[in-house]
Backbone and ligand atoms as CSV (ligand in chain L), in Angstrom:
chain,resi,resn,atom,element,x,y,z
A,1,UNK,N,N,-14.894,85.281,132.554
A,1,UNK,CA,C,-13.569,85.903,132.459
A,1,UNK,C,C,-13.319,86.735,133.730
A,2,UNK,N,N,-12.491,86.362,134.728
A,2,UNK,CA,C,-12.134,87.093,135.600
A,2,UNK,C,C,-10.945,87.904,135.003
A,3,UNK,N,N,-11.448,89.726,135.581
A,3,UNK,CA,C,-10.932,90.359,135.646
A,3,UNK,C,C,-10.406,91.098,136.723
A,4,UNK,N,N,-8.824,91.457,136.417
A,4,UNK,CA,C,-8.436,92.474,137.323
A,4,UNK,C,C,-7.664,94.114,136.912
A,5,UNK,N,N,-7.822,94.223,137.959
A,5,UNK,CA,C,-6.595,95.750,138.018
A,5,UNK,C,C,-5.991,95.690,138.492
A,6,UNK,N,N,-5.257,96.936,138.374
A,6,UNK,CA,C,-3.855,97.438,139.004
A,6,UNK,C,C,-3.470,98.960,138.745
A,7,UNK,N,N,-2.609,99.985,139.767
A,7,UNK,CA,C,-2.250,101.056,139.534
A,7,UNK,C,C,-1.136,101.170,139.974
A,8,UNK,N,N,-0.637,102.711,139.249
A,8,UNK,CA,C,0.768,102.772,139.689
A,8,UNK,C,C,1.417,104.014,138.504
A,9,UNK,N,N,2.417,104.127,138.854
A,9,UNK,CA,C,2.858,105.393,137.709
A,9,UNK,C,C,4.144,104.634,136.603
A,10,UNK,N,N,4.307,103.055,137.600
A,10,UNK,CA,C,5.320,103.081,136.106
A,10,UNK,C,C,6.683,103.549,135.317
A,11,UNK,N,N,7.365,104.581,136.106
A,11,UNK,CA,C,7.921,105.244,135.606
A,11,UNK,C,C,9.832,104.600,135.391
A,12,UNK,N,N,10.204,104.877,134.244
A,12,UNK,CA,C,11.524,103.664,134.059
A,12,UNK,C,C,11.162,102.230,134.362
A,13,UNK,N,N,10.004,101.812,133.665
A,13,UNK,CA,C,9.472,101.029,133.805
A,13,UNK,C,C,10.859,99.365,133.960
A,14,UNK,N,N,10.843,98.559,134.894
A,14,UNK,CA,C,11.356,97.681,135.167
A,14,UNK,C,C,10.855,96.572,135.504
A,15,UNK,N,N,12.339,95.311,135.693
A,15,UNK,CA,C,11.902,93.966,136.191
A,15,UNK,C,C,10.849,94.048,137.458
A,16,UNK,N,N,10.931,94.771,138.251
A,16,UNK,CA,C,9.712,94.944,139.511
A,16,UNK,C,C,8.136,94.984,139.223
A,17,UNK,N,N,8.078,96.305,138.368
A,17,UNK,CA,C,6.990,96.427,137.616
A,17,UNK,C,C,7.112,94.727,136.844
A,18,UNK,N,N,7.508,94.810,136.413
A,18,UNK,CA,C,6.934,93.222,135.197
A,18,UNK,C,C,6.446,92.134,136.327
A,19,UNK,N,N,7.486,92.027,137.241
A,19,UNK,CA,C,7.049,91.294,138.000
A,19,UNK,C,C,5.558,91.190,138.803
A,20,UNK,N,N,5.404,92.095,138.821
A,20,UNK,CA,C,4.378,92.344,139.844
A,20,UNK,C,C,3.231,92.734,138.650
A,21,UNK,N,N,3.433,92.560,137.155
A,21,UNK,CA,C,2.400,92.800,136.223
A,21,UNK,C,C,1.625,91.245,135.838
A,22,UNK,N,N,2.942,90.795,135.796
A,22,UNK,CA,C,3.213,88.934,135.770
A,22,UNK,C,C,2.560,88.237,136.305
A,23,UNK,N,N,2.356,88.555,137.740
A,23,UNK,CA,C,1.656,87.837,138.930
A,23,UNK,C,C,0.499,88.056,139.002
A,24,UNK,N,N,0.102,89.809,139.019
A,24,UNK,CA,C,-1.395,89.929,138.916
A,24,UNK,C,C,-2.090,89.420,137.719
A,25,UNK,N,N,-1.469,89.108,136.861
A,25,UNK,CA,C,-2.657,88.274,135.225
A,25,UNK,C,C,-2.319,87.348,136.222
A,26,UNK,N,N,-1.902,86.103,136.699
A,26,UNK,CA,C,-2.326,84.805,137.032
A,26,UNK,C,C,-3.623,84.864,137.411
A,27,UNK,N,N,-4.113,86.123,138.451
A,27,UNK,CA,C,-5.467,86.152,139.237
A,27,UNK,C,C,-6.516,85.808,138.517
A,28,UNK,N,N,-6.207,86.518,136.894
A,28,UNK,CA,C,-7.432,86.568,135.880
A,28,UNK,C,C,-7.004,86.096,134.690
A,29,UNK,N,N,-7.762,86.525,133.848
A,29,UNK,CA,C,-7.469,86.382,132.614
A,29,UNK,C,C,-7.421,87.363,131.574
A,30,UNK,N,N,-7.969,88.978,132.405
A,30,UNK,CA,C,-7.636,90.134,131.419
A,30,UNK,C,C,-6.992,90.928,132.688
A,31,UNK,N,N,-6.297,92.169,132.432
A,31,UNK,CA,C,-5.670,92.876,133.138
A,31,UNK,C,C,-5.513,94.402,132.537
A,32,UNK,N,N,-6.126,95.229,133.297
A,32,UNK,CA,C,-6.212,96.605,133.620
A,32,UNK,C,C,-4.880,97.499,133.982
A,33,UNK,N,N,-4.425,97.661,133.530
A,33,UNK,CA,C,-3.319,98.595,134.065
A,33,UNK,C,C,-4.048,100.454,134.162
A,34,UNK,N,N,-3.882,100.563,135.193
A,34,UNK,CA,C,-4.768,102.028,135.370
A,34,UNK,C,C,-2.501,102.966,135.645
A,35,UNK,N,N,-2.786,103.903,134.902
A,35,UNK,CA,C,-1.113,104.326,134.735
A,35,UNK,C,C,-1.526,105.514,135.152
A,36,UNK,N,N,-0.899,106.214,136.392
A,36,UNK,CA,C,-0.743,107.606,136.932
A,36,UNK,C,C,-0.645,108.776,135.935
A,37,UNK,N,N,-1.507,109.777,135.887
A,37,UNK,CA,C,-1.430,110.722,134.380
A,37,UNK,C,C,-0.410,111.658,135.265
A,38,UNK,N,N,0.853,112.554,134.152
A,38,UNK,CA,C,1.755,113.230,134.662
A,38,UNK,C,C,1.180,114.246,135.856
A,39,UNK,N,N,0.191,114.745,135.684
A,39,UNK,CA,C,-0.456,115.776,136.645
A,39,UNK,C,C,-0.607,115.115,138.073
A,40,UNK,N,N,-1.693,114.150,137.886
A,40,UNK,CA,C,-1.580,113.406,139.177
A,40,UNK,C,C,-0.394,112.997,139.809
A,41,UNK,N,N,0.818,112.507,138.916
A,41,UNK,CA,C,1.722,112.270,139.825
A,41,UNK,C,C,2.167,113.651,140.475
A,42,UNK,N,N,2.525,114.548,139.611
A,42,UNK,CA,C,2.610,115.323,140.221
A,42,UNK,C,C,2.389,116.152,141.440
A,43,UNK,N,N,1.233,116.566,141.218
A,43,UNK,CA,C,0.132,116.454,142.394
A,43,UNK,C,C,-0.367,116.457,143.781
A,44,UNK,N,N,-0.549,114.780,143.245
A,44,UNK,CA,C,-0.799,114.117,144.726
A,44,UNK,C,C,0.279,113.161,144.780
A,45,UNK,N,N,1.496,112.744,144.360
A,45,UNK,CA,C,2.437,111.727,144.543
A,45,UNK,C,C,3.443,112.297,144.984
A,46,UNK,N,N,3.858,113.960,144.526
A,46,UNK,CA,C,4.969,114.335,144.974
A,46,UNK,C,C,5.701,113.785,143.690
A,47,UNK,N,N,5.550,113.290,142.441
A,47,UNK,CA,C,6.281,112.536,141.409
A,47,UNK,C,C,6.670,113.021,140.624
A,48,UNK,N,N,7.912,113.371,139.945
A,48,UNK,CA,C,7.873,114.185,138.236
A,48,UNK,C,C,8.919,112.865,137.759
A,49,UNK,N,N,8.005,112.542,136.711
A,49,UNK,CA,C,8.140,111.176,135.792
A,49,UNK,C,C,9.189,111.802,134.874
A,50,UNK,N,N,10.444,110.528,134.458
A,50,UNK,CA,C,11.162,111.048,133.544
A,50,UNK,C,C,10.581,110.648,131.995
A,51,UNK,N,N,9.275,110.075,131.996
A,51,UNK,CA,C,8.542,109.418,130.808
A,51,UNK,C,C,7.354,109.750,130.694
A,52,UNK,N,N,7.262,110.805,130.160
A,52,UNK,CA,C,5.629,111.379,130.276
A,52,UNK,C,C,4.457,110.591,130.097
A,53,UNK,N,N,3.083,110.453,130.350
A,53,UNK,CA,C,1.899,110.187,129.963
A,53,UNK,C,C,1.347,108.668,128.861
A,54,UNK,N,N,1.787,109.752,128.079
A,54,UNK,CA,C,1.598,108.721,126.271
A,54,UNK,C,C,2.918,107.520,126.362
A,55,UNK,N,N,3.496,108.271,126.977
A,55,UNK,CA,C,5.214,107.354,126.846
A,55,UNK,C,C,4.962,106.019,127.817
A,56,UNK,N,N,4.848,106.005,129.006
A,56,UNK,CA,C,4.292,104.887,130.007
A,56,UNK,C,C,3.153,104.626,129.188
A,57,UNK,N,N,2.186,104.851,128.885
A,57,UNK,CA,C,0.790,104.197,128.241
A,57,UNK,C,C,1.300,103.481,127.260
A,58,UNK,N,N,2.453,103.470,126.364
A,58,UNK,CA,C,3.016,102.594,125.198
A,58,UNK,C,C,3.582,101.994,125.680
A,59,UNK,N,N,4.583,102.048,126.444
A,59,UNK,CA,C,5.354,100.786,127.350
A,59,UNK,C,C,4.618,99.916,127.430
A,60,UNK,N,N,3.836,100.042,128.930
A,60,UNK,CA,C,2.948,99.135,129.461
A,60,UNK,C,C,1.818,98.442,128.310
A,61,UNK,N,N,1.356,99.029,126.920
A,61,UNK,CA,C,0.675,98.459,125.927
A,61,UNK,C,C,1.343,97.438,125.708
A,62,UNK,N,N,2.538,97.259,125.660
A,62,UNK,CA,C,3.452,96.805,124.744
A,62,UNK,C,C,3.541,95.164,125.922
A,63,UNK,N,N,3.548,95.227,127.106
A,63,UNK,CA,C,3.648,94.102,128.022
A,63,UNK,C,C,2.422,92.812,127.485
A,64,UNK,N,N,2.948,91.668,127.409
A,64,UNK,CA,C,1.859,90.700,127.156
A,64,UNK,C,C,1.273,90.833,128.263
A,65,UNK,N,N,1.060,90.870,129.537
A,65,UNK,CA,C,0.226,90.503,130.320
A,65,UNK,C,C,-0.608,91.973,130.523
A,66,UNK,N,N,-0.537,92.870,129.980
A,66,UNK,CA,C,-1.615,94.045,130.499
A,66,UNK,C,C,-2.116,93.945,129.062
A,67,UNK,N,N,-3.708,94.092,129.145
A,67,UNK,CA,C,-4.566,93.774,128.034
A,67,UNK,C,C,-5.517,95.133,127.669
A,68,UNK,N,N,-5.349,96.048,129.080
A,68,UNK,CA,C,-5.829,97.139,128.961
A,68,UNK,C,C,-5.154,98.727,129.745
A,69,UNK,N,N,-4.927,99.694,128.924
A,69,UNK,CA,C,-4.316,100.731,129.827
A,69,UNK,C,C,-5.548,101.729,130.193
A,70,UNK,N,N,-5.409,102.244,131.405
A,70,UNK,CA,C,-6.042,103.591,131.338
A,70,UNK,C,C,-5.588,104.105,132.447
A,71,UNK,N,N,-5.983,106.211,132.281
A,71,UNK,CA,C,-5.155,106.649,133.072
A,71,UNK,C,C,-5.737,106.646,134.050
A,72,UNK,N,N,-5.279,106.990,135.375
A,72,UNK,CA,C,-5.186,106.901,136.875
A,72,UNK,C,C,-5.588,108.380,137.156
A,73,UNK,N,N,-6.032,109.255,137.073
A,73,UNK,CA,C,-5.857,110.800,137.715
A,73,UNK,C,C,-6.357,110.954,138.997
A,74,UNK,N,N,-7.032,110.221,139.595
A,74,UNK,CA,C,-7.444,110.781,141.406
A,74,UNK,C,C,-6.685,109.295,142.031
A,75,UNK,N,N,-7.036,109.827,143.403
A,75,UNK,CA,C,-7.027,108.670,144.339
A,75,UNK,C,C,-8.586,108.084,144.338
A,76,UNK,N,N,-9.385,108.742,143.988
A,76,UNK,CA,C,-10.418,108.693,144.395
A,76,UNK,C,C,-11.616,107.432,143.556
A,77,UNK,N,N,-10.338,107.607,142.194
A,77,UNK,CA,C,-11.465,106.935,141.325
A,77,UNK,C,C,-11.576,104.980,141.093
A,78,UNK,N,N,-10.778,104.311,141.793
A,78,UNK,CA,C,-11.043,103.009,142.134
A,78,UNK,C,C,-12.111,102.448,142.025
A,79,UNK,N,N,-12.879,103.264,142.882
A,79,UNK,CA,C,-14.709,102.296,143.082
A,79,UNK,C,C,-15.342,102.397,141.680
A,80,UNK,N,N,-15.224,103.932,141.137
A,80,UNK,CA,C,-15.610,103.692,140.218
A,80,UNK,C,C,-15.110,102.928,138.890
A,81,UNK,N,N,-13.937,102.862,138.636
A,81,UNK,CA,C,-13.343,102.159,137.762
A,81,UNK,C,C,-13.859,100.556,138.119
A,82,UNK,N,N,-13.734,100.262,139.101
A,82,UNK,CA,C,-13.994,98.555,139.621
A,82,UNK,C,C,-15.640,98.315,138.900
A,83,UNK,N,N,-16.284,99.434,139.286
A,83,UNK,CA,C,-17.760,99.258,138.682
A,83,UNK,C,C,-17.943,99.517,137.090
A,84,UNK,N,N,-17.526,100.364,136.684
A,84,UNK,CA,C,-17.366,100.312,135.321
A,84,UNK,C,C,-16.759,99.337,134.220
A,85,UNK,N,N,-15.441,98.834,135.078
A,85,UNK,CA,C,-14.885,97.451,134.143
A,85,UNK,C,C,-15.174,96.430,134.556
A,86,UNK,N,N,-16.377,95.959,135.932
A,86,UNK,CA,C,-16.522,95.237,136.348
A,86,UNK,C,C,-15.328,93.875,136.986
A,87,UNK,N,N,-14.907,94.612,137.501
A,87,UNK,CA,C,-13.325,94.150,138.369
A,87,UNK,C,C,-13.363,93.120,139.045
A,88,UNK,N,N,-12.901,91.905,139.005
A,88,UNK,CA,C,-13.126,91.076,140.002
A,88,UNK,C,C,-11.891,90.814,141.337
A,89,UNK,N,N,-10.934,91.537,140.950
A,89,UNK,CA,C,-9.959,91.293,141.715
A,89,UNK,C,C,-8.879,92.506,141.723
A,90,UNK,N,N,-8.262,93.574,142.932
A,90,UNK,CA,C,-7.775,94.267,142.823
A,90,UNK,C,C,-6.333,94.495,142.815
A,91,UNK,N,N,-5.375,94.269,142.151
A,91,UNK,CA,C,-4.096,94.033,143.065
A,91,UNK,C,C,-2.880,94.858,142.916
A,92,UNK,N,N,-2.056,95.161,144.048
A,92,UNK,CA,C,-1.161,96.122,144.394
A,92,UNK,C,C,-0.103,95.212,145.201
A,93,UNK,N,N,0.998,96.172,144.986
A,93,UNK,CA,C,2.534,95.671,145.842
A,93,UNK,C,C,2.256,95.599,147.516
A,94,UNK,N,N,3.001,94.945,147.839
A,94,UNK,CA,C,2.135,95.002,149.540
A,94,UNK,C,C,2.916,96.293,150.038
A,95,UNK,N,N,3.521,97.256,149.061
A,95,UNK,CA,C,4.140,98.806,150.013
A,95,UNK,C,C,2.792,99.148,150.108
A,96,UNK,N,N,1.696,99.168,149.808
A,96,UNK,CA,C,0.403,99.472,149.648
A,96,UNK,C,C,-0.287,98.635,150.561
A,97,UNK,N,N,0.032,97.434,151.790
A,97,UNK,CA,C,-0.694,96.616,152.242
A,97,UNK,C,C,-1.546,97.213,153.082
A,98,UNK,N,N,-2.926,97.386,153.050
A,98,UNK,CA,C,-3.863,97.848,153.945
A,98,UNK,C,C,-4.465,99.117,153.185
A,99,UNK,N,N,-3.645,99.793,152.370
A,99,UNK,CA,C,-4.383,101.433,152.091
A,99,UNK,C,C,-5.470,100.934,151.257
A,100,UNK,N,N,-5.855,100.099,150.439
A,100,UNK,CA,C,-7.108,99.965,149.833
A,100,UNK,C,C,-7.996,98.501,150.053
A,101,UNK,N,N,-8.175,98.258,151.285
A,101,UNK,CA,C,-9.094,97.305,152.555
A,101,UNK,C,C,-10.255,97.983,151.823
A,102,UNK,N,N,-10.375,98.972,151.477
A,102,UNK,CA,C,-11.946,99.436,151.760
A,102,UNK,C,C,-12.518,98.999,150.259
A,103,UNK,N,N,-11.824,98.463,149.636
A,103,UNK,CA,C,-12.287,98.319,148.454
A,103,UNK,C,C,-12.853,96.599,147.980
A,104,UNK,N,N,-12.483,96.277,149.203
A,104,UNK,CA,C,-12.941,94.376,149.670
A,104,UNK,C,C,-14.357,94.610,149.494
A,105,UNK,N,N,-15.016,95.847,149.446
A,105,UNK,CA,C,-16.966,95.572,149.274
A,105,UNK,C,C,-16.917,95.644,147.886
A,106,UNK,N,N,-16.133,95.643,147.315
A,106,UNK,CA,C,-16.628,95.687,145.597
A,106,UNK,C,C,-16.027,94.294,144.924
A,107,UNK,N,N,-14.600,94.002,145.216
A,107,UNK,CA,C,-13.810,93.203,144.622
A,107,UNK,C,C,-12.859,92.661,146.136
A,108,UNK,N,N,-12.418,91.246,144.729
A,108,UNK,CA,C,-11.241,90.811,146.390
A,108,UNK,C,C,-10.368,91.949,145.900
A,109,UNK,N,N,-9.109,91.650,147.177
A,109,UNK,CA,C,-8.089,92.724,147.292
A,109,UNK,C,C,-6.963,91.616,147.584
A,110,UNK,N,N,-5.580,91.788,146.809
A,110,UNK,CA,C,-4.618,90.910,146.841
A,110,UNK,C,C,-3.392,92.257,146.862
A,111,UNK,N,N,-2.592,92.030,148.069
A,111,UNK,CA,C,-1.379,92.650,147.953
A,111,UNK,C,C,-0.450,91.670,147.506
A,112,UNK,N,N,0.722,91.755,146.574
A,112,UNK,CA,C,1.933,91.236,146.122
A,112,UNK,C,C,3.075,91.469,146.670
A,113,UNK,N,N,3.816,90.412,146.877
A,113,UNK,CA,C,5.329,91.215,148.037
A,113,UNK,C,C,6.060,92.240,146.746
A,114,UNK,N,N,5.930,92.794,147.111
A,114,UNK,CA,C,6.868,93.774,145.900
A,114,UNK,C,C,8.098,93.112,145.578
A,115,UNK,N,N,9.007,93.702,144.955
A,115,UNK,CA,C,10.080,93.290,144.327
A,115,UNK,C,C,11.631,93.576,145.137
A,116,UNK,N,N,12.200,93.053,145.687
A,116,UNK,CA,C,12.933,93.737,147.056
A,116,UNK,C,C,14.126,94.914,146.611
A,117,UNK,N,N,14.507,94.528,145.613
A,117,UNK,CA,C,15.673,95.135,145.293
A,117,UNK,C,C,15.999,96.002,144.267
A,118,UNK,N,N,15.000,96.687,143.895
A,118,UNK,CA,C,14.756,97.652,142.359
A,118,UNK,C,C,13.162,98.539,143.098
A,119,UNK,N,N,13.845,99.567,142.891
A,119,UNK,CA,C,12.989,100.780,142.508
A,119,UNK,C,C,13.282,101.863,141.345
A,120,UNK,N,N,12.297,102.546,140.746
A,120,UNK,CA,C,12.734,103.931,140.208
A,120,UNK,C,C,13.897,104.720,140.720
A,121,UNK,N,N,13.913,105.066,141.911
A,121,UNK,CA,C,14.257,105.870,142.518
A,121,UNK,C,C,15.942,105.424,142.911
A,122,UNK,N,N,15.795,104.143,142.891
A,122,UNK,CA,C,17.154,103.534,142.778
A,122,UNK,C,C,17.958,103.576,141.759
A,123,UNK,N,N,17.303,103.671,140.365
A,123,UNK,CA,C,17.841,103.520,139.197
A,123,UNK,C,C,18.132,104.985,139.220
A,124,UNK,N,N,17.503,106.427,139.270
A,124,UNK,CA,C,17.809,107.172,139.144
A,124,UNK,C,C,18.996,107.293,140.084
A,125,UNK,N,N,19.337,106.960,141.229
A,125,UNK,CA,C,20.474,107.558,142.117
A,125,UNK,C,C,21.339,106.522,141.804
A,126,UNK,N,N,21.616,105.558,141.313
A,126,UNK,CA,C,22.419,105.134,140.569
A,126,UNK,C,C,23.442,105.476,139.265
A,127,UNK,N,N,22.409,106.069,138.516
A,127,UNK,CA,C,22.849,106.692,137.577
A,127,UNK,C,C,23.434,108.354,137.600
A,128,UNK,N,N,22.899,108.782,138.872
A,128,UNK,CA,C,23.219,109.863,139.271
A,128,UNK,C,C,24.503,110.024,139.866
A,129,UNK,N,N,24.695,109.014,140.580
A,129,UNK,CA,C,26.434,108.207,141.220
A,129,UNK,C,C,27.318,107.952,140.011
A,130,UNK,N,N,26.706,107.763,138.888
A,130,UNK,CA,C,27.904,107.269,138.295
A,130,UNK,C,C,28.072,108.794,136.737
A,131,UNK,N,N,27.289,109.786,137.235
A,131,UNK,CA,C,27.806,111.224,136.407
A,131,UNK,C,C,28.568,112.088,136.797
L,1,C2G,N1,N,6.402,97.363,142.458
L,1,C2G,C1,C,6.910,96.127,142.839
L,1,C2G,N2,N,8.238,95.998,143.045
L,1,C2G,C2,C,9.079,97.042,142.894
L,1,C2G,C3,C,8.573,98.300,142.500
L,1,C2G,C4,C,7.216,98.439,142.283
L,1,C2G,O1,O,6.149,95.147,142.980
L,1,C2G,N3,N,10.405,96.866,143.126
L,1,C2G,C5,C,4.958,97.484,142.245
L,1,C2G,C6,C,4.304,98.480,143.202
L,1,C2G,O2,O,4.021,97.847,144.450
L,1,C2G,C7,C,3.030,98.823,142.426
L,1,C2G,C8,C,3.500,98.760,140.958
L,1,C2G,O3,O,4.712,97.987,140.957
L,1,C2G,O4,O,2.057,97.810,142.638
L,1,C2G,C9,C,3.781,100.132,140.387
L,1,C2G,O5,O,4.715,100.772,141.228
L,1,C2G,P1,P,4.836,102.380,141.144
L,1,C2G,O6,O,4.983,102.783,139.728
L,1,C2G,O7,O,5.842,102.803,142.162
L,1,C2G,O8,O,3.368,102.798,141.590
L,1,C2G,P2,P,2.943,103.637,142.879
L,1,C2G,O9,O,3.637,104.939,142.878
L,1,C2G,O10,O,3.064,102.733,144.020
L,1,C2G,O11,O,1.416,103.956,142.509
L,1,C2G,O12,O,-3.217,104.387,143.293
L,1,C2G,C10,C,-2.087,103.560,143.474
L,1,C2G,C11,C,-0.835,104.243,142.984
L,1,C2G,O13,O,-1.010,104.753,141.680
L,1,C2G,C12,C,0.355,103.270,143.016
């Protein structure tokens, strides 16, 4: 059973996210969703989520293709997560192309073209345009 991961915070969860949840199960056959805990985004992302914690962890449960959630709290903790779930494949949006190279000694590493035309951040200033 090849396995993979993935991280990210998720937040107003969308077609981008699915997309890019979609693609990484092709790699394998189980899938990790590691979900940014509110603190960390906070944090170290610069992020305040309009969907707290528990709230993204039920979303993303709820996706057929993620088979497993857990939370995300460092930058740091990758290697170990890869060794603990025994990871065979790592994968991220290519806005991320190159920041986790270093993680090719444990697992492959696959960037995804992201999704061109949807972000969070879009949906919020969208909706912000139209109050
Ligand atoms: N994504 C995408 N297309 C979009 C938006 C997001 O493919 N239009 C992808 C991102 O590339 C990422 C995942 O969806 O792989 C989650 O995106 P975010 O919630 O924005 O996650 P991010 O803040 O990039 O966190 O340690 C890694 C970080 O936790 C990643």
């Amino acid at each position: 059973m090849k396995r993979i991961i993935t991280y990210g915070t998720f937040d107003l969860l969308h077609y981008g996210h699915i997309n890019l949840l979609c693609r990484a199960k092709k790699h394998g056959d189980y899938l990790i969703a590691a979900v940014s805990t509110d603190e960390f985004n906070w944090n170290s992302k610069q992020k305040k989520c309009y969907f707290d914690y528990e709230r993204r962890k039920i979303l993303l449960e709820s996706i057929r293709y993620v088979d497993l959630v857990i939370p995300e709290g460092s930058w740091e903790q990758k290697i170990e997560d890869i060794k603990k779930y025994h990871i065979d494949t790592f994968v991220i949006g290519d806005d991320w192309k190159g920041e986790f190279d270093f993680l090719k000694e444990y697992c492959e590493v696959v960037y995804l073209e992201r999704t061109p035309e949807i972000s969070t951040t879009q949906i919020k200033n969208e909706l912000n345009k139209q109050n």
